[in-house]
PAZAZA-309612 format. One record per residue (C-alpha): residue in three letters; x, z, y. Coordinates in steps of 0.05 Angstrom, whole numbers, padded with zeros to 5 digits, always signed. Layout:
BEGIN
ALAXZY...
This chain:
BEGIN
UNK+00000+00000+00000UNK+00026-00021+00070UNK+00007+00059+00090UNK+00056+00082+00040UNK+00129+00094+00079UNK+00176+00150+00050UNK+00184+00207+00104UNK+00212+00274+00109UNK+00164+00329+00115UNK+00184+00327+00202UNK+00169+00259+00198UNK+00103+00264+00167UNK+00091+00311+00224UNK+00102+00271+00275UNK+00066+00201+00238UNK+00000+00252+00252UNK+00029+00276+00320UNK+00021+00197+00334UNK-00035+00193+00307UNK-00074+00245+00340UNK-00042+00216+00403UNK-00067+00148+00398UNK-00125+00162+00382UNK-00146+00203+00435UNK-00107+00173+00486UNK-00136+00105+00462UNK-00201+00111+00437UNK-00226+00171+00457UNK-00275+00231+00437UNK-00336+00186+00447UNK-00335+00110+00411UNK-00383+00054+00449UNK-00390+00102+00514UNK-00439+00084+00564UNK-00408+00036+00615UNK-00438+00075+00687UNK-00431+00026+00741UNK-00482+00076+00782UNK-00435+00125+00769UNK-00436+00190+00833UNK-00353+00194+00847UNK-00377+00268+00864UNK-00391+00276+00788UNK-00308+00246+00774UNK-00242+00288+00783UNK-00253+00344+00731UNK-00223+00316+00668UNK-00237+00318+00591UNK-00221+00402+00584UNK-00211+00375+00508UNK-00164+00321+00514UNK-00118+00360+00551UNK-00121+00416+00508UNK-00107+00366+00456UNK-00051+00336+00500UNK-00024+00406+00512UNK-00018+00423+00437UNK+00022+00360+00424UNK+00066+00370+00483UNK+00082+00439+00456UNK+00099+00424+00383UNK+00135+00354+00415UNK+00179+00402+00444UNK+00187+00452+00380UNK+00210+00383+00344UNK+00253+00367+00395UNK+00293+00441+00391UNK+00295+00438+00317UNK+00330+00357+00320UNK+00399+00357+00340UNK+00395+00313+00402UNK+00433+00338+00459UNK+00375+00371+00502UNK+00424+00361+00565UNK+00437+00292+00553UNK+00370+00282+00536UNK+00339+00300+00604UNK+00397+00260+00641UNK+00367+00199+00598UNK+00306+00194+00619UNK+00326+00227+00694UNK+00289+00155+00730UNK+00216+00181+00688UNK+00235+00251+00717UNK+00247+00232+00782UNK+00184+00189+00783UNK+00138+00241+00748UNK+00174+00288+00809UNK+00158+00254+00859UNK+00074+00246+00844UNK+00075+00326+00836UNK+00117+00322+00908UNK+00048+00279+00936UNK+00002+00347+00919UNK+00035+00376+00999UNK+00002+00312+01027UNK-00054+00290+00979UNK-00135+00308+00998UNK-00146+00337+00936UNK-00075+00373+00916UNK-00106+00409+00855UNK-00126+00344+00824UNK-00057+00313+00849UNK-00016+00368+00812UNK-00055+00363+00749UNK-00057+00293+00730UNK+00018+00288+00755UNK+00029+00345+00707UNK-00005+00305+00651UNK+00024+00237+00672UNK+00098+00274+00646UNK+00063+00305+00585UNK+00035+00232+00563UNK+00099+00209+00580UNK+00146+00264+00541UNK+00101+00258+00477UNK+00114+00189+00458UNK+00192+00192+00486UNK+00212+00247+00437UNK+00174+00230+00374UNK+00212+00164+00374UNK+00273+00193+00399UNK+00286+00235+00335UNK+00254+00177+00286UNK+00276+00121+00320UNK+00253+00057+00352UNK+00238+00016+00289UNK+00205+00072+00252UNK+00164+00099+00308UNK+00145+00016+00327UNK+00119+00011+00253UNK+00079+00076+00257UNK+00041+00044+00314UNK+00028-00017+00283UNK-00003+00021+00220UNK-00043+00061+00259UNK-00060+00007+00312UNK-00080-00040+00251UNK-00135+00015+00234UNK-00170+00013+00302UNK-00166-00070+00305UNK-00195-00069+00236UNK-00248-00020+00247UNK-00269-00043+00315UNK-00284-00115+00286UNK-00319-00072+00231UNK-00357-00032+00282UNK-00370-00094+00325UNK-00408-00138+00273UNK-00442-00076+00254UNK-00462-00032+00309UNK-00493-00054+00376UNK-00460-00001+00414UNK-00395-00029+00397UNK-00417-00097+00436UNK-00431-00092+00508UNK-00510-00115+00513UNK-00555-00099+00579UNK-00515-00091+00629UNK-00546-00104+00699UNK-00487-00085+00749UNK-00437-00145+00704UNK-00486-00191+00664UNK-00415-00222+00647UNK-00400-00170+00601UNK-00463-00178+00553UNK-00438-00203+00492UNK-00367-00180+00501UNK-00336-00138+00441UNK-00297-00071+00459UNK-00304-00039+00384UNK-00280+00027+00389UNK-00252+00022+00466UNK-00282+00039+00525UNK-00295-00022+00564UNK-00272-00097+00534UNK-00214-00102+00582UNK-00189-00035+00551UNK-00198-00066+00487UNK-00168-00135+00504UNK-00108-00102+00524UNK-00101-00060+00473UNK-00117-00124+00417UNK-00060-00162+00462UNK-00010-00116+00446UNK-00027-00098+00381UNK-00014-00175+00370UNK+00059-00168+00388UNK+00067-00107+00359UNK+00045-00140+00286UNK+00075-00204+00305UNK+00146-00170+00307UNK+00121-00131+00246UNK+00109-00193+00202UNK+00183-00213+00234UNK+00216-00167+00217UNK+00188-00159+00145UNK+00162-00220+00129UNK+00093-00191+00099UNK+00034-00242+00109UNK-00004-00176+00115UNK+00017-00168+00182UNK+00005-00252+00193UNK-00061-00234+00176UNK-00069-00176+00223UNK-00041-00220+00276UNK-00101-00265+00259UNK-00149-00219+00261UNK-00127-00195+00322UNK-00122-00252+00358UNK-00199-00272+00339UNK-00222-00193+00359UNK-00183-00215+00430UNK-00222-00278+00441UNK-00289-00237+00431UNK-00271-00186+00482UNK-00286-00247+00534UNK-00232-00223+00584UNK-00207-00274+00614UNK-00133-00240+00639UNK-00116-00221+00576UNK-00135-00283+00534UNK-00102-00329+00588UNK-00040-00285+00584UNK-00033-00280+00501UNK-00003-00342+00465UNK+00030-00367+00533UNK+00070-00301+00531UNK+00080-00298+00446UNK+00108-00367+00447UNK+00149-00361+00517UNK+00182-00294+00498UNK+00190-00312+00427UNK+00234-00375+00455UNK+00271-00329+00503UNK+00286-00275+00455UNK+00325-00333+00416UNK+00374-00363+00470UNK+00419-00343+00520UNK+00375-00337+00587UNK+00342-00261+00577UNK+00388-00232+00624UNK+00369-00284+00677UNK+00293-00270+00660UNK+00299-00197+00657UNK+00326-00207+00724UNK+00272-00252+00742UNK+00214-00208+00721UNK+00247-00145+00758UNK+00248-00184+00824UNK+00175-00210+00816UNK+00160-00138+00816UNK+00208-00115+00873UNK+00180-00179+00916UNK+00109-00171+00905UNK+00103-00106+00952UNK+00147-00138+01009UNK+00107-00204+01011UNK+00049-00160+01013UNK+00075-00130+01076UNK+00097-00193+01114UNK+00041-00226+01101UNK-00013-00173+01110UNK-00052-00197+01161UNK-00054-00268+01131UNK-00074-00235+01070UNK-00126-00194+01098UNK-00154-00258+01131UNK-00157-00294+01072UNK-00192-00237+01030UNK-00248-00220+01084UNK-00266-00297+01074UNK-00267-00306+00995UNK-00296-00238+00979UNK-00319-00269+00911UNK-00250-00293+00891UNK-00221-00262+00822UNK-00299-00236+00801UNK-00295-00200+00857UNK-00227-00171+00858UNK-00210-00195+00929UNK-00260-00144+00964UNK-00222-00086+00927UNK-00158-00106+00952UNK-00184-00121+01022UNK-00212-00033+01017UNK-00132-00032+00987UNK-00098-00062+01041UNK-00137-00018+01088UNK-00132+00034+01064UNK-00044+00022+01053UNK-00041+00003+01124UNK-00043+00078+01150UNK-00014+00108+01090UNK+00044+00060+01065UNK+00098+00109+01071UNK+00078+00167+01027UNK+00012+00143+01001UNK-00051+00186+00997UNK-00030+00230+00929UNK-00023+00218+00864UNK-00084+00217+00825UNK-00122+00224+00894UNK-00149+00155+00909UNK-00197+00138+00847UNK-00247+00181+00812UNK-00222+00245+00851UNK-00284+00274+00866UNK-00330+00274+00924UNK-00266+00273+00975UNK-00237+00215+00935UNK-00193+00176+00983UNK-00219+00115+00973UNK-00278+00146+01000UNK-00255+00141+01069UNK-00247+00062+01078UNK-00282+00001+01070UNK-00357+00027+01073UNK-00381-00023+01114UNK-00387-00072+01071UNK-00357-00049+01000UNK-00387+00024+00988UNK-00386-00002+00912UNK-00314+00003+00909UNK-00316+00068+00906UNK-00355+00082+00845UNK-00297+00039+00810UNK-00233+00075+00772UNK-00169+00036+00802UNK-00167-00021+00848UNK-00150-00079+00800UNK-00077-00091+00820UNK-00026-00037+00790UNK+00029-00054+00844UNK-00026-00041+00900UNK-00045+00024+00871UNK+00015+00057+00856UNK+00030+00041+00927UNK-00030+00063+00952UNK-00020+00137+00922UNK+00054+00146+00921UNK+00069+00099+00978UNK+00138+00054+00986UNK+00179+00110+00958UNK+00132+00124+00901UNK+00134+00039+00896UNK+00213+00040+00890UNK+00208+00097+00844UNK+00175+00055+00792UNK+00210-00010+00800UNK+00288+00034+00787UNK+00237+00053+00725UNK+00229-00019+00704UNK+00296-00034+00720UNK+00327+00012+00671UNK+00287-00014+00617UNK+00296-00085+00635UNK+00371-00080+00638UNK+00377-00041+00581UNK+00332-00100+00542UNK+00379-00147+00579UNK+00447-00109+00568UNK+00497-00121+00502UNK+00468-00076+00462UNK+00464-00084+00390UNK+00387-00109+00391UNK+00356-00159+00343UNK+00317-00223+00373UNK+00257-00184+00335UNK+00269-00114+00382UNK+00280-00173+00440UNK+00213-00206+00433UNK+00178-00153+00418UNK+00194-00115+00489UNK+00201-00174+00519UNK+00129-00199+00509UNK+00097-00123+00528UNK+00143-00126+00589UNK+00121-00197+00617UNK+00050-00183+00590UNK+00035-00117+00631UNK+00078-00146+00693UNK+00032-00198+00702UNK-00033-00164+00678UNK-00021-00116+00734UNK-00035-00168+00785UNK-00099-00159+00771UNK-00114-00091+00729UNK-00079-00028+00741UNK-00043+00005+00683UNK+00026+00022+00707UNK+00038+00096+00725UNK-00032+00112+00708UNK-00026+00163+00649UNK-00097+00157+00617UNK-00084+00073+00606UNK-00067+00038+00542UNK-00028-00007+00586UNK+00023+00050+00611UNK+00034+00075+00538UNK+00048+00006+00523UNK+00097+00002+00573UNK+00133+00070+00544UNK+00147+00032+00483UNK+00198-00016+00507UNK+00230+00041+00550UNK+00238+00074+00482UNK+00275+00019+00464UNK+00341+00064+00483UNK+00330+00104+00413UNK+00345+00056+00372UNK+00383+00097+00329UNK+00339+00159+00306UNK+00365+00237+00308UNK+00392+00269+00251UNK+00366+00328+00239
């Protein structure tokens, strides 16, 4: 059986730790949830008290397996000092945020979700901890299909707020763009699978995954897909991934910047196609009023969407856009995170990325399998985020996603 992988009894631990994780990180307490358009942002901004307990008990045994491995602690910390330094300053943006409870504890939890995922595949390594994922990630992709054909509430049907998304599949997910993102990656992460041990089981999951995808009907994710398998499976093969990796880290330095000297132009052109990107372009146009005061610092971490009645968002674009607010991000990851960290909280991120792209792009001793396989999550969720927003936000499939290739650094796992 493809379940069956021989593990110590810490590993077996941690296979569960993962799998607990995932599952509540990804599909949640509540399968086929309501999707509440009409939602009151008074009613947001409390949290699930039972996810973070969960959260909280896996943080705390994460770091009982990490004193019991023999990785340097010291050195440890000074490897992942960029993730620190980012995670520091969102708690920093509690001194200037509106709602500096709600700042400090989903900055708190943005390190947790971040720490849990590090360490388990620091002390079993990047190709173990890859192919725990893909086993339990094959489980929700199968059963969501399963659930999909079978139950209606695994199908979005009678919705009045998006009549595009009757008819969409999200199986176990949330919403179908949570699900489309998640099928995407899933897709690489079997496709590498199937690479690296040539089992037509994963071939098949690939398959199946790729047919759950088109279901989902969103568009981003399907456009995105096989141009990015085939593109990054080329690259990982030849010579030009440092001059890509370079590439893709100053499309993501740029983007803010072009923003900025062209923000009035920009503005402009999104008060006159409100409609354009199903609606995206009056979200950025609340965005890029709301950055204009704010672009410095931001407005807090955590602060700006589904913060409770004094949400920031709260405070702009209500003269024509008082649905934006009812919303959870603002459907452009780069104009978010600057939004609530500002410019420095921007920066932060991208010294983030660029650590994991030049390590991807450095002469380390990693396959063309370990190459595609971050290489493909990378470009996917760089260019996704022009128009969802997953980086930096804790609670998003996309940004655990994203932890996986920075795990690429333990490729070795810890003895123990």
């Amino acid at each position: 059986m493809y379940l069956t992988i021989k593990l110590k009894r810490s590993e077996i631990y941690i296979y569960w730790a993962a799998a607990i994780f995932l599952y509540v990180h990804l599909v949640g307490f509540s399968p086929f949830p309501e999707v509440n358009y009409g939602r009151d942002v008074t009613d947001t901004g409390g949290g699930n008290r039972l996810r973070q307990i969960i959260f909280l008990g896996l943080f705390l045994f994460t770091i009982m397996m990490l004193s019991f491995s023999k990785l340097p602690k010291f050195n440890f910390l000074l490897q992942n000092s960029s993730l620190v330094l980012l995670a520091f300053w969102f708690l920093l943006s509690s001194f200037w945020s509106d709602e500096p409870e709600i700042t400090i504890r989903r900055a708190i939890f943005f390190l947790i979700v971040c720490f849990i995922p590090i360490v388990l595949c620091s002390i079993v390594g990047f190709r173990r901890f890859i192919k725990i994922n893909a086993q339990i990630l094959s489980v929700f992709i199968v059963l969501s299909i399963v659930c999909s054909l079978v139950f209606s509430g695994a199908v979005h049907r009678g919705e009045v707020f998006d009549t595009d998304l009757n008819g969409a599949w999200r199986g176990l997910f949330s919403h179908k763009n949570n699900a489309a993102i998640i099928a995407s990656i899933s897709g690489f992460i079997f496709l590498y699978q199937y690479f690296e041990e040539s089992k037509r089981f994963w071939l098949l999951l690939f398959l199946l995954t790729l047919f759950f995808l088109l279901l989902t009907k969103s568009k981003t994710s399907i456009a995105l897909f096989l141009p990015v398998v085939f593109f990054t499976w080329w690259l990982s093969k030849g010579l030009l991934i440092k001059y890509f990796c370079s590439f893709m880290f100053l499309l993501t330095l740029v983007t803010p910047l072009l923003f900025i000297f062209s923000f009035n132009y920009l503005n402009y052109f999104l008060i006159d196609n409100p409609e354009l990107f199903t609606g995206r372009s009056a979200i950025w146009q609340v965005l890029l009023e709301a950055i204009s005061g704010n672009y410095i610092l931001g407005l807090g971490y955590g602060a700006v969407w589904s913060a409770g009645e004094y949400s920031a968002i709260t405070n702009f674009g209500f003269n024509t856009t008082s649905w934006v607010a009812s919303i959870s991000h603002g459907h452009n990851g780069y104009l978010d995170i600057w939004l609530s960290v500002g410019i420095v909280g921007l920066l932060l991120f991208t010294f983030v990325l660029f650590k994991v792209l030049k390590n991807l792009a450095g002469v380390g001793d990693f396959s063309s399998n370990e190459k595609f396989l971050c290489l493909s999550i990378l470009f996917f969720l760089i260019l996704h985020n022009f128009l969802e927003s997953s980086f930096t936000v804790y609670y998003s499939p996309g940004w655990y996603f994203f932890l996986l290739t920075y795990c690429l650094k333990f490729k070795k796992k810890a003895s123990k």
